[in-house]
C-alpha positions in Angstrom: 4.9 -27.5 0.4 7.5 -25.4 2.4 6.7 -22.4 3.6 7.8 -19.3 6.4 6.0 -16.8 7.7 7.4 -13.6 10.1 5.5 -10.6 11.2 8.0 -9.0 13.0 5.3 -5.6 14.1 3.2 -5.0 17.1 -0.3 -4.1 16.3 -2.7 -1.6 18.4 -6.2 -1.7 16.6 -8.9 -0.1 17.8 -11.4 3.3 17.7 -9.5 6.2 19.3 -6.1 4.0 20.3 -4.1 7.1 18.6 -5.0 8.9 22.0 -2.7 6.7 24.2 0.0 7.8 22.6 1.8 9.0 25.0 1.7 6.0 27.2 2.8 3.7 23.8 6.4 5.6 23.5 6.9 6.2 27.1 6.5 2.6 27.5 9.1 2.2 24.8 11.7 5.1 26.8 11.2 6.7 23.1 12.0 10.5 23.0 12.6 13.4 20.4 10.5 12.6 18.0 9.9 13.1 14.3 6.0 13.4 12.7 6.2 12.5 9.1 3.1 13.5 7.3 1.8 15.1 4.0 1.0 18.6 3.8 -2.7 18.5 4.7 -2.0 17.4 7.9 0.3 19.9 8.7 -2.1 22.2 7.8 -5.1 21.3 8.9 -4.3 20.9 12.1 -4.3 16.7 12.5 -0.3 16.7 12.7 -0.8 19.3 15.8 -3.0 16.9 17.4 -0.7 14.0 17.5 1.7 16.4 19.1 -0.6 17.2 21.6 -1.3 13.8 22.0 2.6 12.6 22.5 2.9 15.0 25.6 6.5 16.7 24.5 7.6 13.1 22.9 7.6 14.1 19.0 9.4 18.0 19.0 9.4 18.2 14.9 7.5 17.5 11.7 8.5 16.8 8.5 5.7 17.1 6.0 7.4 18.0 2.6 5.9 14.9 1.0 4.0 14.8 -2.3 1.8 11.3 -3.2 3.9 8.9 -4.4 6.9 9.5 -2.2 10.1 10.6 -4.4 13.6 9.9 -3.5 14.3 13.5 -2.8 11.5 13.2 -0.1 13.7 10.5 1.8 16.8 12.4 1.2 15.5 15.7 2.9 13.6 14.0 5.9 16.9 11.5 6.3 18.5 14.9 6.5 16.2 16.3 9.2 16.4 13.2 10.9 20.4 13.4 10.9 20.6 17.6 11.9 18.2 17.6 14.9 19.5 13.8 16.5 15.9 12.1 16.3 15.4 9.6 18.5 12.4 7.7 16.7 9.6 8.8 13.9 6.3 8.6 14.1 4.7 8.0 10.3 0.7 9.6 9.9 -0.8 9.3 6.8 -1.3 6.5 3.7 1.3 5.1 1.9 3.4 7.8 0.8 4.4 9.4 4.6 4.5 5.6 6.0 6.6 4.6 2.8 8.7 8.0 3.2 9.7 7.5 6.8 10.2 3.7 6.6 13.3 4.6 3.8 14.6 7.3 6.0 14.3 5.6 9.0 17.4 3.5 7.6 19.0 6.2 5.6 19.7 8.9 8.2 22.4 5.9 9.4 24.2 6.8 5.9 25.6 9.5 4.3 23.7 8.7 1.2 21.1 9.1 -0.9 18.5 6.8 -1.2 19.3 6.5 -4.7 22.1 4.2 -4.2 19.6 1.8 -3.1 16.3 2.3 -4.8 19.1 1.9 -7.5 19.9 -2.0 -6.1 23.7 -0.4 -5.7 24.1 -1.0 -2.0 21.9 -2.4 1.0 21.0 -1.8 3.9 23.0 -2.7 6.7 21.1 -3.2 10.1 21.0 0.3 11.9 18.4 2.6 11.8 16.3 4.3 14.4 12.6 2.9 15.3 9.3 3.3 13.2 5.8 3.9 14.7 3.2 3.5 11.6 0.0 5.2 12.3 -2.3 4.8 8.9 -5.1 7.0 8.3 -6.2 5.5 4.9 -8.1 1.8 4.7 -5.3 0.8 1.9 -2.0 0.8 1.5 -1.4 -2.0 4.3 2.6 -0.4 4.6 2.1 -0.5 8.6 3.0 -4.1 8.5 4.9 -4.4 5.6 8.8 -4.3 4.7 8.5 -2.5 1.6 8.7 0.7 0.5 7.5 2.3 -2.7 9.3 5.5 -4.0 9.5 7.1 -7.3 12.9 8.4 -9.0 11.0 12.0 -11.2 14.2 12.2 -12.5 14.4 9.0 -14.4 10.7 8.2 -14.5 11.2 5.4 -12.2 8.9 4.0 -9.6 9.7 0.5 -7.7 9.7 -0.9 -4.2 12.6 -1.0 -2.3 12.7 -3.5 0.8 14.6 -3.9 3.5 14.1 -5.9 7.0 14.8 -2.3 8.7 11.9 -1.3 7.4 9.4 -3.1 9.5 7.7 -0.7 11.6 8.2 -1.7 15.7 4.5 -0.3 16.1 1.3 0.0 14.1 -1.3 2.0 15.7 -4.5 1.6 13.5 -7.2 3.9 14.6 -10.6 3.9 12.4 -11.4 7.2 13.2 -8.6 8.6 11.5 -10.0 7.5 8.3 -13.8 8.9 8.7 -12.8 12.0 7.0 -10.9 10.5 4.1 -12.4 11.5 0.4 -15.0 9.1 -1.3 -12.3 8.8 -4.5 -9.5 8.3 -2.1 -11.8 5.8 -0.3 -12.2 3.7 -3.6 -9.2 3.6 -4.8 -7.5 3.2 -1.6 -9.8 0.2 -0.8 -9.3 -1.1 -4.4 -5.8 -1.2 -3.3 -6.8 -3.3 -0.5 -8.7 -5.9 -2.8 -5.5 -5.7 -4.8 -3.4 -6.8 -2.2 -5.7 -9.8 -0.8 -6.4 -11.0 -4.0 -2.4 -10.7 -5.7 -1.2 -12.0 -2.3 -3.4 -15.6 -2.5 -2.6 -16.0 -6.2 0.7 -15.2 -6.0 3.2 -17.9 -6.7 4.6 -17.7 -3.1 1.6 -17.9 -1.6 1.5 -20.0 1.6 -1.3 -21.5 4.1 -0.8 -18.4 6.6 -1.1 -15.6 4.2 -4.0 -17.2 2.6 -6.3 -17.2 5.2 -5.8 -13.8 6.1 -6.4 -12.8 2.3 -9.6 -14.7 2.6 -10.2 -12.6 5.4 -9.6 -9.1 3.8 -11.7 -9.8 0.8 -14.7 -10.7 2.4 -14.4 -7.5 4.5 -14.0 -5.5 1.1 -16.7 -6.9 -1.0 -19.2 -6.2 2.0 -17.7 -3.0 3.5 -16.4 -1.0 0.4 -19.2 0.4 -1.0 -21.0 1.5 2.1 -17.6 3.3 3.2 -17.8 5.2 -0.1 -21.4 5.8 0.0 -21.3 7.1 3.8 -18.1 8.0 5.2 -19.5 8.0 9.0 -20.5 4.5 8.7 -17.8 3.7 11.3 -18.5 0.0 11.4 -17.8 0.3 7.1 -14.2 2.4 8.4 -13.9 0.2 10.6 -14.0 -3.3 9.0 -12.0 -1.3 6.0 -9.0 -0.6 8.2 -9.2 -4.1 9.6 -8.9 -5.4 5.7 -6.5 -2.8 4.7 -4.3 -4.2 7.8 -5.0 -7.8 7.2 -4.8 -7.4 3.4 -1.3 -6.1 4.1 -0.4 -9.2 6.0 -1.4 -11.6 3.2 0.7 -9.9 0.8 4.0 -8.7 2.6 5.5 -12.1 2.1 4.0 -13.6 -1.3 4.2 -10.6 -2.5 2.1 -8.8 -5.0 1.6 -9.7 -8.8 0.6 -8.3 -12.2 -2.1 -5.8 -11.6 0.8 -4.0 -9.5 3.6 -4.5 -12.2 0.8 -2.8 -14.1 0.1 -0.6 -12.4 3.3 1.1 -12.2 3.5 2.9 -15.5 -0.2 3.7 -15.4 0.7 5.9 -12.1 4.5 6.8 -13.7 2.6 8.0 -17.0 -0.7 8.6 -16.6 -1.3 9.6 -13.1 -3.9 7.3 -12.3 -3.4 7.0 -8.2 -2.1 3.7 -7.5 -5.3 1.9 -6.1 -7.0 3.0 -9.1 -3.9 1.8 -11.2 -3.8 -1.7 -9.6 -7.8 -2.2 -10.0 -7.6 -1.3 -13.6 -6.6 -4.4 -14.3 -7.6 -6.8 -11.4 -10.8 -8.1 -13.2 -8.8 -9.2 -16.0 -6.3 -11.1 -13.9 -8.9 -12.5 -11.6 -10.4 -13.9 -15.2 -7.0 -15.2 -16.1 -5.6 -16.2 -13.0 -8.3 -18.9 -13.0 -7.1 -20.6 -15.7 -4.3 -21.6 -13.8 -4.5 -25.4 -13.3 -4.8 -26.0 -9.7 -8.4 -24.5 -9.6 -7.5 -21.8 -6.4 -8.5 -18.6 -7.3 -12.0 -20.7 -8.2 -12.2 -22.3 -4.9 -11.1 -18.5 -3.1 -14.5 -16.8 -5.1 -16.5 -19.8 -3.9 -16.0 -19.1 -0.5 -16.9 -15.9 -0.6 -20.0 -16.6 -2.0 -20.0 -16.2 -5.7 -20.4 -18.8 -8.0 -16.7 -18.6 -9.6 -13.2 -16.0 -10.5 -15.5 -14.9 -13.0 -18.3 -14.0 -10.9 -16.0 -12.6 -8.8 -14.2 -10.6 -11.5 -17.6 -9.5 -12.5 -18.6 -7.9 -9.6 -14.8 -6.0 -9.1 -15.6 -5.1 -12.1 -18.9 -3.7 -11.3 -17.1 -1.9 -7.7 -15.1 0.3 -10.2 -18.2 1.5 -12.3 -20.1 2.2 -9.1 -17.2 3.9 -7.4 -16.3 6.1 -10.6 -12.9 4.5 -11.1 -10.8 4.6 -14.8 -12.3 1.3 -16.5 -11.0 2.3 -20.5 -7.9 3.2 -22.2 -9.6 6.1 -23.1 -10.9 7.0 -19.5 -7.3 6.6 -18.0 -5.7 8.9 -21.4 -4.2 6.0 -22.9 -4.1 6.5 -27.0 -3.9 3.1 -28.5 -0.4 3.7 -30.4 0.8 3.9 -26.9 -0.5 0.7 -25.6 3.1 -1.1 -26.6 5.2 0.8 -24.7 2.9 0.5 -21.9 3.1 -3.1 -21.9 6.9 -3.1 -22.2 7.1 -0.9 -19.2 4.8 -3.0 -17.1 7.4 -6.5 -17.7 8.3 -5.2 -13.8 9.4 -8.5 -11.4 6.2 -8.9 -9.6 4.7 -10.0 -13.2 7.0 -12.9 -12.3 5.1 -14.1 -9.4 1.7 -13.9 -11.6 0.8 -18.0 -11.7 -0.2 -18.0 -15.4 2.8 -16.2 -17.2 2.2 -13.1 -19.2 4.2 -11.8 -22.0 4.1 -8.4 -23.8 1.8 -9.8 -26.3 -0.9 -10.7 -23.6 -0.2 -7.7 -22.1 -1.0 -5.7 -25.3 -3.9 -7.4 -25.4 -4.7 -7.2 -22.2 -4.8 -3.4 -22.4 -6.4 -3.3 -25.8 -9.6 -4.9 -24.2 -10.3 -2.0 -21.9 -12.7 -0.5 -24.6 
């Protein structure tokens, strides 16, 4: 078997690590900074805080960023980034700030839009300016990732886009950031997480490295979850979440993620379902086929963490959504069954290529017709 593995960022872990900031980008001679956030944090006075906590290092913030990060989001903080000569941005949030500021990071070099290359019409070329990630969600896993995820409103497009650039130099990963996060953003996000181990070991470019660190996450998800939902103090349950979400991220930035993400791109696109919650609709039912694949893995993966097989295993991710209130029907999520064909023609994305047991638009419509 050949294999490579690279994880090009630096990781800080650790309960209040986002207060030695300061020493972090002195360290690194980094100066004029951007803050790119959502709105809330503007607001509620968390984006404030990391200034405070940069000494004078980060002088703006960019927060015009909805969920799901749209190409006019990079385009305007590229912009910002180009008119005030930043030196370096900072990224606080989930996915969508991280995945905003990774894309701009490289585009400010340009005079383009990210369209060109969310497109495939051009690459990236090597220049951009450096990337601190600093998640405050247990899910996404973009800190340590090279991809970025960014919807096109204005063709009803959403797809990753990834570029060596995009690599953050730092990931500061604080648990106490998360301790205030929502309990529905806290399932879906850790869904997301689950996602990401599970897609990453089954994937077809799975490799001995990324394995064992998707081992790793799960176990931390099926024990740590629930409680994090059910008490958002429990810092040890925030805790061990963050650690899964970051090691979940590792396990899957190389092999890359499968069908339960191709999937769950038009069930964000259309029918809004946040993108944990999009994944997890249909991770059961790929755990359950994924098995099937000769070589016995995704077995062997549920035995070590305890359960007797991918079907116990399904059952019990299964069991997570119910308990956590996620979409589990067609008719939870809004989905009429006339429109069940088109959804399955629109989730035929590439990473159903790297699904081990192939699935065509027939299984796929019956995929979906299962959730009853």
């Amino acid at each position: 078997m050949d294999w490579f593995y690279k994880q090009p960022v630096k990781i800080i872990f650790g309960i209040d690590k986002v207060k030695d900031l300061y020493n972090i980008l002195k360290d690194l001679n980094y100066k004029n900074g951007l803050l790119v956030c959502g709105p809330s944090f503007a607001e509620n006075g968390a984006a404030e805080k990391i200034l405070d906590y940069s000494k004078g290092l980060i002088t703006k913030i960019f927060s015009n960023i909805v969920p799901n990060p749209t190409v006019d989001n990079v385009d305007n903080c590229a912009d910002v980034i180009r008119k005030n000569n930043i030196g370096f941005v900072l990224a606080l949030g989930g996915g969508s700030p991280i995945d905003c500021a990774k894309a701009a990071a490289s585009l400010c070099k340009t005079e383009d839009s990210i369209v060109l290359y969310h497109n495939q019409e051009k690459k990236f070329g090597k220049e951009h300016i450096p990337l601190i990630a600093v998640p405050t969600t247990s899910g996404t896993g973009s800190e340590v990732t090279a991809v970025s995820v960014l919807t096109n409103p204005h063709i009803g497009r959403k797809a990753p886009l990834a570029s060596e650039n995009f690599y953050p130099e730092y990931a500061i990963v604080d648990p106490t950031l998360t301790l205030t996060v929502p309990k529905q953003i806290t399932a879906s996000t850790g869904l997301d997480v689950l996602s990401h181990a599970l897609e990453g070991f089954w994937s077809k470019d799975h490799q001995p490295i990324c394995d064992a660190l998707a081992l790793h996450a799960a176990s931390l998800v099926f024990k740590y979850l629930e409680k994090a939902y059910i008490n958002g103090e429990d810092i040890e349950a925030r805790e061990k979440m963050s650690e899964a979400s970051l090691i979940a991220g590792l396990a899957f930035g190389l092999p890359k993620t499968t069908g339960s993400h191709a999937c769950s791109f038009p069930l964000t696109n259309i029918y809004k379902l946040p993108h944990g919650e999009a994944c997890a609709f249909t991770l059961d039912y790929f755990t359950r086929i994924n098995a099937e694949a000769e070589d016995g893995r995704v077995n062997d993966f549920a035995k070590q963490l305890g359960f007797k097989d991918a079907n116990d295993m399904a059952d019990r991710i299964k069991e997570l959504k119910f308990s956590m209130n996620m979409k589990v029907s067609l008719q939870d999520a809004g989905i009429r069954d006339e429109e069940v064909e088109t959804l399955a023609e629109l989730s035929i994305h590439p990473n159903l290529l790297n699904n081990p047991v192939k699935m065509e638009k027939k299984d796929l419509i019956e995929m979906f017709r299962s959730f009853k």
